[in-house]
ZABASE-630906 format. One record per residue: residue number from 1; residue in one letter; chain; z, y, x of N, C-alpha, C, CB in turn. Coordinates in nm, 2 decimals, padded with zeros to 4 digits. Glycine has a CB too. Layout:
<nodes>
{node NUM, 'a', 'A', {Z, Y, X}, {Z, Y, X}, {Z, Y, X}, {Z, Y, X}}
...
</nodes>
This chain:
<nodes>
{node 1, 'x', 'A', {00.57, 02.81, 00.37}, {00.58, 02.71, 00.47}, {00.66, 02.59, 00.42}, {00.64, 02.76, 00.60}}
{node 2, 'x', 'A', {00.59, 02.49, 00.46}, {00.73, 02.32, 00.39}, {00.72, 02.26, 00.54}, {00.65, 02.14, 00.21}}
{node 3, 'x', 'A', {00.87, 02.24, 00.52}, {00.92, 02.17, 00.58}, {00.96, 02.04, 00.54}, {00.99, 02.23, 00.61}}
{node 4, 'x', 'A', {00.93, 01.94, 00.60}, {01.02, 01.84, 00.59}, {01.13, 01.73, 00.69}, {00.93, 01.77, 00.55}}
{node 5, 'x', 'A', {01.24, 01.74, 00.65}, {01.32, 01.71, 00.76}, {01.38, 01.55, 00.70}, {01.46, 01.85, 00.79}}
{node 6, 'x', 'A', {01.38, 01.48, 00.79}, {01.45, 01.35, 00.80}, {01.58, 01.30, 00.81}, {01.40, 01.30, 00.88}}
{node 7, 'x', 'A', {01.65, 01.25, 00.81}, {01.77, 01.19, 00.83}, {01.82, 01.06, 00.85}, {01.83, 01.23, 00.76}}
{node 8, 'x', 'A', {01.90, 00.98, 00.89}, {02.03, 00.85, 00.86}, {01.93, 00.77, 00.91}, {02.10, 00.79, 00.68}}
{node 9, 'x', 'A', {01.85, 00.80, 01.02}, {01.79, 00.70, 01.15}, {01.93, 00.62, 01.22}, {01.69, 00.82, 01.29}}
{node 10, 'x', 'A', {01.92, 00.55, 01.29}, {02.07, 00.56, 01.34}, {02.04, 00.41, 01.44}, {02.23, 00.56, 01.19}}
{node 11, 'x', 'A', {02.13, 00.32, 01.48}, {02.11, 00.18, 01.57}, {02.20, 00.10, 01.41}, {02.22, 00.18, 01.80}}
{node 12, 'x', 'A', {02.13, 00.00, 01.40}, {02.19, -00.12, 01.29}, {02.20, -00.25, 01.36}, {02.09, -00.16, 01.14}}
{node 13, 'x', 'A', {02.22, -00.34, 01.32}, {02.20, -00.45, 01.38}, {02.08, -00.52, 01.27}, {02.35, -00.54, 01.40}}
{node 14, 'x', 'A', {01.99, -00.64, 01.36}, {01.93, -00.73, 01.23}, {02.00, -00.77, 01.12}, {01.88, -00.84, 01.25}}
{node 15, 'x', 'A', {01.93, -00.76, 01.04}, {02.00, -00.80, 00.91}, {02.08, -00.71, 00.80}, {02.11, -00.89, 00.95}}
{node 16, 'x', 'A', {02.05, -00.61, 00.92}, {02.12, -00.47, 00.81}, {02.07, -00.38, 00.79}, {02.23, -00.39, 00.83}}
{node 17, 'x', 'A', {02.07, -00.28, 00.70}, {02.05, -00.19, 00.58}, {02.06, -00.04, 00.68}, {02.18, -00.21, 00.44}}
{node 18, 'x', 'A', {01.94, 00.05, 00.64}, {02.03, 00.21, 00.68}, {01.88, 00.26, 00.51}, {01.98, 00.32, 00.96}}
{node 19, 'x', 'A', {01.91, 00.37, 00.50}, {01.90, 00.40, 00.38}, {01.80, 00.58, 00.46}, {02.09, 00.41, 00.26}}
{node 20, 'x', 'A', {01.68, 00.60, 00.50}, {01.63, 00.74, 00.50}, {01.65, 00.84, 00.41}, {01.53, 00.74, 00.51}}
{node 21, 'x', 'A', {01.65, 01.00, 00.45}, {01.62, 01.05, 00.35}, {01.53, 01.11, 00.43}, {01.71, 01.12, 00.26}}
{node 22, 'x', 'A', {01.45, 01.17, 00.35}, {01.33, 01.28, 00.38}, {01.38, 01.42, 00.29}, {01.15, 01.20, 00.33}}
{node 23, 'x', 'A', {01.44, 01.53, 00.32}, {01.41, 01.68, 00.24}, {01.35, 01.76, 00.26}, {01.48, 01.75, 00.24}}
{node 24, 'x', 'A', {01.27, 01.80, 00.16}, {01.14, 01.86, 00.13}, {01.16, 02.01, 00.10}, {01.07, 01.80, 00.01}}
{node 25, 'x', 'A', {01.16, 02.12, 00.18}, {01.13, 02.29, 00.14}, {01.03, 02.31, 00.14}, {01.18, 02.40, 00.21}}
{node 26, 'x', 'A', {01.02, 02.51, 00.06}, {00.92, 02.55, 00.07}, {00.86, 02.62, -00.07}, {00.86, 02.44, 00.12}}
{node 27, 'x', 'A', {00.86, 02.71, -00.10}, {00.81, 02.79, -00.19}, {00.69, 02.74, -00.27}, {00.78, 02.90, -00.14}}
{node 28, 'x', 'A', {00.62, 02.68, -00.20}, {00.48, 02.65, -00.26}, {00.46, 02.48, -00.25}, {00.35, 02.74, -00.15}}
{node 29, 'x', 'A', {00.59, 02.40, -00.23}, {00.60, 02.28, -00.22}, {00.57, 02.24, -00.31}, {00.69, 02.23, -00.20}}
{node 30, 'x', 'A', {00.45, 02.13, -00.40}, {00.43, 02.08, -00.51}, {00.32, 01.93, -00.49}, {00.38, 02.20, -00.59}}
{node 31, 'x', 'A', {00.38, 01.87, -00.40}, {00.32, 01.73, -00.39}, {00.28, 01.66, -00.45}, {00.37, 01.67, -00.36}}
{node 32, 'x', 'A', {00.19, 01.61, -00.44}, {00.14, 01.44, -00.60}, {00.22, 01.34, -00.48}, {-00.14, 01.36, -00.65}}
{node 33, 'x', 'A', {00.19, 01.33, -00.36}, {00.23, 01.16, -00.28}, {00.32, 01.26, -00.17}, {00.04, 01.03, -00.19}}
{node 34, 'x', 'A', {00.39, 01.12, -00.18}, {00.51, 01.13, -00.03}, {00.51, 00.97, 00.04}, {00.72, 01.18, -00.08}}
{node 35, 'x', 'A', {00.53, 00.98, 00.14}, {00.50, 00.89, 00.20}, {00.58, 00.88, 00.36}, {00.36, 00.90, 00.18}}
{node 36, 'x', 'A', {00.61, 00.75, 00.39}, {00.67, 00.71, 00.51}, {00.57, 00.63, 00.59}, {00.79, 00.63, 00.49}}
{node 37, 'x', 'A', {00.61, 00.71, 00.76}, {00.51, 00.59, 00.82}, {00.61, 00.58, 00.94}, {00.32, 00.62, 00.86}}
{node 38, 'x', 'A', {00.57, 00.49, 01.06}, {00.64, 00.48, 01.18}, {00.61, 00.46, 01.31}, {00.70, 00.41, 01.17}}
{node 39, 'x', 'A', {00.62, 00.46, 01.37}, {00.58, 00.47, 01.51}, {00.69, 00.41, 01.62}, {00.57, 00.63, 01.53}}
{node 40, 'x', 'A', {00.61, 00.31, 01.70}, {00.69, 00.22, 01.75}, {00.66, 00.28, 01.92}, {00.65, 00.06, 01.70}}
{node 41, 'x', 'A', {00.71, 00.23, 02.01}, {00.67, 00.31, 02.13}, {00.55, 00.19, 02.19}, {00.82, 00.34, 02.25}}
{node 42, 'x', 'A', {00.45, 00.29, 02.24}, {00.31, 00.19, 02.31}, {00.25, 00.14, 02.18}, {00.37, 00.02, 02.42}}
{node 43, 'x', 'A', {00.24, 00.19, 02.04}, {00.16, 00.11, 01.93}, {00.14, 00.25, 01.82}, {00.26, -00.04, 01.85}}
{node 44, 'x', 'A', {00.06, 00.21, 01.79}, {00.01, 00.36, 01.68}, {00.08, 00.34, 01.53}, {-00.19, 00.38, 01.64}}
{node 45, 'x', 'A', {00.06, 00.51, 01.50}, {00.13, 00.49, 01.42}, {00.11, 00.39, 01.25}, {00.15, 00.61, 01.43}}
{node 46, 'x', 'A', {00.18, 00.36, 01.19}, {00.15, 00.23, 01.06}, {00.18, 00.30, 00.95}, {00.27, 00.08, 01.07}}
{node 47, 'x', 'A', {00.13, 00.30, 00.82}, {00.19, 00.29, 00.70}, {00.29, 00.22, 00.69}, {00.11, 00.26, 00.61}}
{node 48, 'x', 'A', {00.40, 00.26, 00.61}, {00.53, 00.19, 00.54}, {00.53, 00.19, 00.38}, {00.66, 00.28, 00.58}}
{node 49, 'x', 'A', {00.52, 00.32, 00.37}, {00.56, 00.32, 00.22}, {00.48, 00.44, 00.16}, {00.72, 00.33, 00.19}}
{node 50, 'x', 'A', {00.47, 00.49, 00.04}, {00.41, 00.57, -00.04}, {00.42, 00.60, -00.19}, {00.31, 00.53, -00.02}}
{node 51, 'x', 'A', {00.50, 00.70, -00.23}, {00.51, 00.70, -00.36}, {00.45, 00.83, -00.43}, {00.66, 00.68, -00.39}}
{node 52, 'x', 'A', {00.46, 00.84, -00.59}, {00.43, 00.94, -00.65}, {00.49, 01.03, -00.63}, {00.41, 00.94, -00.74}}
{node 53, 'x', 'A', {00.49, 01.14, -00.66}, {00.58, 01.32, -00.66}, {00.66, 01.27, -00.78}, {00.46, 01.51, -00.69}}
{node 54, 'x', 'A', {00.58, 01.15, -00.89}, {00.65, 01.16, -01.02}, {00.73, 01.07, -01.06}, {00.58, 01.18, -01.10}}
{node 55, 'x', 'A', {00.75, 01.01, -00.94}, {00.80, 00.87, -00.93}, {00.77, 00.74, -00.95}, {00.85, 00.85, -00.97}}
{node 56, 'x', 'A', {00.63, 00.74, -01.02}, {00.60, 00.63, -01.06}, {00.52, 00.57, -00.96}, {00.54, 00.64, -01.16}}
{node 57, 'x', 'A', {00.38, 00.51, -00.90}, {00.36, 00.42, -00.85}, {00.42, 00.43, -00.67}, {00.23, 00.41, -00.88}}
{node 58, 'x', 'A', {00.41, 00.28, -00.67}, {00.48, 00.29, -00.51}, {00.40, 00.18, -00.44}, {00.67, 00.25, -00.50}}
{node 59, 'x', 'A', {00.38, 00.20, -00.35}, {00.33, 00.07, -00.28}, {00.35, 00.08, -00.13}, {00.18, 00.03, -00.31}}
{node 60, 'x', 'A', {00.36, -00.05, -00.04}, {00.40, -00.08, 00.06}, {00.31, -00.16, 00.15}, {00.50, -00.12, 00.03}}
{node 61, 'x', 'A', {00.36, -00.12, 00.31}, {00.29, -00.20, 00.41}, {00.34, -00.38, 00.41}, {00.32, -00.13, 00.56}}
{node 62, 'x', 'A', {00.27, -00.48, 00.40}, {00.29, -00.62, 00.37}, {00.40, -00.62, 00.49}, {00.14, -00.73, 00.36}}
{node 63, 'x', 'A', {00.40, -00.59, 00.55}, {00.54, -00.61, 00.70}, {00.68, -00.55, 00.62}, {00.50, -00.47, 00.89}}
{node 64, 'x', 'A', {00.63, -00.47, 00.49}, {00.81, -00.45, 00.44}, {00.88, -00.47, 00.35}, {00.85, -00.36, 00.43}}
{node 65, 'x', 'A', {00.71, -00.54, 00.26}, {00.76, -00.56, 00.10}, {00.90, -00.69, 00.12}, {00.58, -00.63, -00.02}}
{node 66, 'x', 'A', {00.91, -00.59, -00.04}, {01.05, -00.70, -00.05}, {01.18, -00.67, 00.03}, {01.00, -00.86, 00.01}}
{node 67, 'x', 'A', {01.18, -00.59, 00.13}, {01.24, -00.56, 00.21}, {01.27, -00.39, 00.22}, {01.19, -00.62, 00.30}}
{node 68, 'x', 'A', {01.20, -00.29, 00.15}, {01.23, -00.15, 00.15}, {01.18, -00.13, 00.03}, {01.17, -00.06, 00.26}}
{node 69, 'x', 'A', {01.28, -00.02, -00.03}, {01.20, 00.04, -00.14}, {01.23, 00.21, -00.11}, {01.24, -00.01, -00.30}}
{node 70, 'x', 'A', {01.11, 00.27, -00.21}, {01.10, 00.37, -00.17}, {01.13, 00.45, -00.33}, {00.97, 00.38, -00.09}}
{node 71, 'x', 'A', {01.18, 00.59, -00.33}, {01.25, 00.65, -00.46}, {01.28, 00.80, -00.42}, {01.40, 00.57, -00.50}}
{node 72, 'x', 'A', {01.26, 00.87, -00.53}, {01.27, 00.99, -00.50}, {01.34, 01.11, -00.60}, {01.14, 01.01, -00.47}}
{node 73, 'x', 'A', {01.41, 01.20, -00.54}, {01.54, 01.26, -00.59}, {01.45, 01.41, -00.69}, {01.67, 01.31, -00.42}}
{node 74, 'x', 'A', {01.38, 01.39, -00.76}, {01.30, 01.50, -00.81}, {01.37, 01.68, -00.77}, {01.29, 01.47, -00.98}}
{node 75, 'x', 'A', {01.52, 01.67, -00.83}, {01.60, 01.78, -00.86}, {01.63, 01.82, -00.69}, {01.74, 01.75, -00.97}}
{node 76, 'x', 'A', {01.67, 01.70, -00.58}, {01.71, 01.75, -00.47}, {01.55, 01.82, -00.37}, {01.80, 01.62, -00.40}}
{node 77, 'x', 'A', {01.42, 01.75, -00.39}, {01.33, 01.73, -00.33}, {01.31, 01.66, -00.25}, {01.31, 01.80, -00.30}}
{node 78, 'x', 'A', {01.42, 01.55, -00.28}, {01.43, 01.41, -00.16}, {01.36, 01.30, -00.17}, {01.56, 01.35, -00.14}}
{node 79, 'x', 'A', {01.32, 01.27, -00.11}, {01.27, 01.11, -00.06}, {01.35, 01.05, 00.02}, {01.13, 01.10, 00.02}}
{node 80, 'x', 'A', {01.36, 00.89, -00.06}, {01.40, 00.82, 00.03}, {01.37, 00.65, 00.08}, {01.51, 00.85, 00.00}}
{node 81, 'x', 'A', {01.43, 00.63, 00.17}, {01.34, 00.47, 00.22}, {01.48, 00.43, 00.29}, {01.17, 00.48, 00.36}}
{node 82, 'x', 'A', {01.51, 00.32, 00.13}, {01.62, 00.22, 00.17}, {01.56, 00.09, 00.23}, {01.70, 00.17, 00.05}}
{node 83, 'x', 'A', {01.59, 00.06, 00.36}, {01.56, -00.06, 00.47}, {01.65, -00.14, 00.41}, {01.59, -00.04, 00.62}}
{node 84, 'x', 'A', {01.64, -00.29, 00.38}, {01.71, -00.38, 00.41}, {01.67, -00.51, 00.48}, {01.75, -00.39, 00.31}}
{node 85, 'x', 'A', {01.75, -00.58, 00.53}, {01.71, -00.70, 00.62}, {01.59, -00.65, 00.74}, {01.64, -00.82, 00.52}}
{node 86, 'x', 'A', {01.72, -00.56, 00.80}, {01.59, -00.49, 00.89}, {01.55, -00.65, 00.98}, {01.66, -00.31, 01.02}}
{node 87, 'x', 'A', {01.46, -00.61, 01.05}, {01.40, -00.72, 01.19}, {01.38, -00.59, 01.33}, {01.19, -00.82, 01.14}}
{node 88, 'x', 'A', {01.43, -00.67, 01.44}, {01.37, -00.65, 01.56}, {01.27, -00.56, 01.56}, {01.32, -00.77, 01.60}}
{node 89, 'x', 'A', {01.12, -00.56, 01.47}, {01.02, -00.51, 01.48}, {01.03, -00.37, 01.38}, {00.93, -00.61, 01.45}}
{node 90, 'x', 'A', {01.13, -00.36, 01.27}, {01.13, -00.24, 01.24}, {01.17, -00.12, 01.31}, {01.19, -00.25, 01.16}}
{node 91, 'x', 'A', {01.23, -00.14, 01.47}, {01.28, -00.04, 01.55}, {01.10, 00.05, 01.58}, {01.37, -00.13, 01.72}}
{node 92, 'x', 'A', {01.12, 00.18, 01.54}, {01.06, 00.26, 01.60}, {01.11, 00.41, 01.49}, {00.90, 00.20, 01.62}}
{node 93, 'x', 'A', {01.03, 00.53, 01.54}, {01.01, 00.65, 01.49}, {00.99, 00.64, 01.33}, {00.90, 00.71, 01.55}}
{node 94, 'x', 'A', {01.07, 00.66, 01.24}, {01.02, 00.70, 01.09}, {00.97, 00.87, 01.08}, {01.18, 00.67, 00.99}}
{node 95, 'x', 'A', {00.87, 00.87, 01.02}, {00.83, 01.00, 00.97}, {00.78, 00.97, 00.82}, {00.72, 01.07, 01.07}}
{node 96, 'x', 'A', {00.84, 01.13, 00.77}, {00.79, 01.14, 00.62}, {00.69, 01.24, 00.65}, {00.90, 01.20, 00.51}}
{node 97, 'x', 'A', {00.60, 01.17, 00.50}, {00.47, 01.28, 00.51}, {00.46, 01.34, 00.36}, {00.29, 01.20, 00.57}}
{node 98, 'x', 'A', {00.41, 01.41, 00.30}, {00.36, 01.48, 00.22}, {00.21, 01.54, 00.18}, {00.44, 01.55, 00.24}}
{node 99, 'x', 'A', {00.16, 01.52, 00.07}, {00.03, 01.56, 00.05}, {00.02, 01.60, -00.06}, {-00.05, 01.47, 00.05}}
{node 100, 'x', 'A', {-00.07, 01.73, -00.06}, {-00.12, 01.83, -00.19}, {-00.13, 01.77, -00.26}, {-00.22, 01.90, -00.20}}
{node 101, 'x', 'A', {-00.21, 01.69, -00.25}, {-00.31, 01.61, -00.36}, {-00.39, 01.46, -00.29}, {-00.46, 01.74, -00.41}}
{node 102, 'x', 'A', {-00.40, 01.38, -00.35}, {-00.46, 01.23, -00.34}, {-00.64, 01.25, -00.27}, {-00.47, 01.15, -00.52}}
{node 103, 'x', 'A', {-00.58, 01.21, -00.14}, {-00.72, 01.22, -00.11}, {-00.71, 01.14, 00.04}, {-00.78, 01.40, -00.11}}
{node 104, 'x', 'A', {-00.85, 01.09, 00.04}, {-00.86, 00.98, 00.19}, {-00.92, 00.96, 00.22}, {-00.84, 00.87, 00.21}}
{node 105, 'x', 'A', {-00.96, 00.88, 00.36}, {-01.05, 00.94, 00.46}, {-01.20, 00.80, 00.42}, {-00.95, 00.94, 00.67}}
{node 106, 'x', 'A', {-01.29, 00.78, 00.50}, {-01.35, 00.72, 00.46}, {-01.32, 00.57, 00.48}, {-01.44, 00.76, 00.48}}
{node 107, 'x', 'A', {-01.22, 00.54, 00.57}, {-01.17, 00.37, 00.60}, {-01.07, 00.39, 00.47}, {-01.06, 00.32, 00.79}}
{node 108, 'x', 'A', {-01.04, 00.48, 00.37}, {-00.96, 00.50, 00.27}, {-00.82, 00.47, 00.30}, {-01.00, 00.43, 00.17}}
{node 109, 'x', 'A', {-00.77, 00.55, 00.39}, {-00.64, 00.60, 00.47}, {-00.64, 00.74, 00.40}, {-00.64, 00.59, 00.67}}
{node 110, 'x', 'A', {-00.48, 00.72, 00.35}, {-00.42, 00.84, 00.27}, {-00.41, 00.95, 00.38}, {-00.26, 00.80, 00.19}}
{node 111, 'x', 'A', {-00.47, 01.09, 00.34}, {-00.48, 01.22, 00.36}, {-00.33, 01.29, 00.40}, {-00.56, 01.29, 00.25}}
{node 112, 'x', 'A', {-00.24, 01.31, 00.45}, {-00.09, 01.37, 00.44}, {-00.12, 01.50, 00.46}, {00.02, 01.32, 00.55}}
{node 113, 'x', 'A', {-00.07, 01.59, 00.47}, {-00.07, 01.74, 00.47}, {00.04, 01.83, 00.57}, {-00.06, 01.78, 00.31}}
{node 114, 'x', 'A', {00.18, 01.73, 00.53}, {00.26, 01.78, 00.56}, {00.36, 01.66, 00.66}, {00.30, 01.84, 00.44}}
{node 115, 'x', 'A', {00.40, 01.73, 00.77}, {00.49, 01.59, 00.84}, {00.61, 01.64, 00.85}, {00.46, 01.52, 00.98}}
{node 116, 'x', 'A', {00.72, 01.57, 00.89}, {00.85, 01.57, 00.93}, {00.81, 01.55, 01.09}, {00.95, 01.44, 00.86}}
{node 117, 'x', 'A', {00.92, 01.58, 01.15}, {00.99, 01.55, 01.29}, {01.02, 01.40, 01.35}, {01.13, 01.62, 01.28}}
{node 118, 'x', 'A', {01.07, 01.30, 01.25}, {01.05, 01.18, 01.23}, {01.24, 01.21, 01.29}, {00.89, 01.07, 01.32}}
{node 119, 'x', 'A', {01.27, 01.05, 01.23}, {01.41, 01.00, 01.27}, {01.39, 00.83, 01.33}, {01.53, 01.01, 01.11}}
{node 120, 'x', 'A', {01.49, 00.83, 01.44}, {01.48, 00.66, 01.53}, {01.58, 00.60, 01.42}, {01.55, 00.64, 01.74}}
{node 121, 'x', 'A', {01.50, 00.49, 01.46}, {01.57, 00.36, 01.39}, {01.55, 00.23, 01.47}, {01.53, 00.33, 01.24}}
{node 122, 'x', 'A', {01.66, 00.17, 01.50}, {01.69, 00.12, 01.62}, {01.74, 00.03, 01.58}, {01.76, 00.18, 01.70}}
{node 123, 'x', 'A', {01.67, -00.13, 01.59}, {01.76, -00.26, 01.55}, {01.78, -00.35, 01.66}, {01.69, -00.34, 01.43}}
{node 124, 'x', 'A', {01.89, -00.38, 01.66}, {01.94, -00.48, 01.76}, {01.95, -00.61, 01.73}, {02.06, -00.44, 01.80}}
{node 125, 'x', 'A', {01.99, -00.70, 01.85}, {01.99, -00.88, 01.81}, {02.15, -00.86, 01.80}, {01.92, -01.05, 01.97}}
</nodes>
């Protein structure tokens, strides 16, 4: 069974920084992509971010580039998604996702396998 559990959601103000982690169990855990998405209340859920299992490629929803990066702790099983210069509009649900293997649907939206519980993040004026 994998689990993935979230963390360091929390209330910031605009303009500031909170740093996610995502930790990954599981005996049979062996991911190619991990990935963040979010969920705002009354709006579906959005891509954020997306990286390799091996660290290498990364890419991002145009609402964050420049503004989050995404990195991952191989030895801990962690992922993580440092926010900076949050906005107003970054307030909603973070969830991490996880996938076997690279694969997508026919609008070519990435396949996830595995979800988190998701953590709030909460920006204020």
């Amino acid at each position: 069974q994998v689990q993935l559990v979230e963390s360091g959601g929390g209330l910031v103000q605009a303009g500031g920084s909170l740093r996610l982690s995502c930790a990954a169990s599981g005996r049979t855990f062996s991911p190619d992509i991990m990935g963040w998405f979010r969920q705002a209340p009354g709006k579906e859920r959005e891509f954020v971010a997306v990286i390799r299992w091996n660290g290498g490629t990364t890419n991002f929803a145009d609402s964050v580039k420049g503004r989050f990066t995404i990195s991952i702790d191989n030895a801990k099983n962690t992922v993580y998604l440092q926010m900076n210069s949050l906005k107003l509009e970054d307030t909603a649900g973070y969830y991490c996702a996880a996938a076997r293997s690279i694969r997508a649907t026919t609008r070519g939206e990435l396949i996830f396998d595995y979800w988190g519980q998701g953590t709030q993040v909460t920006v204020s004026s």
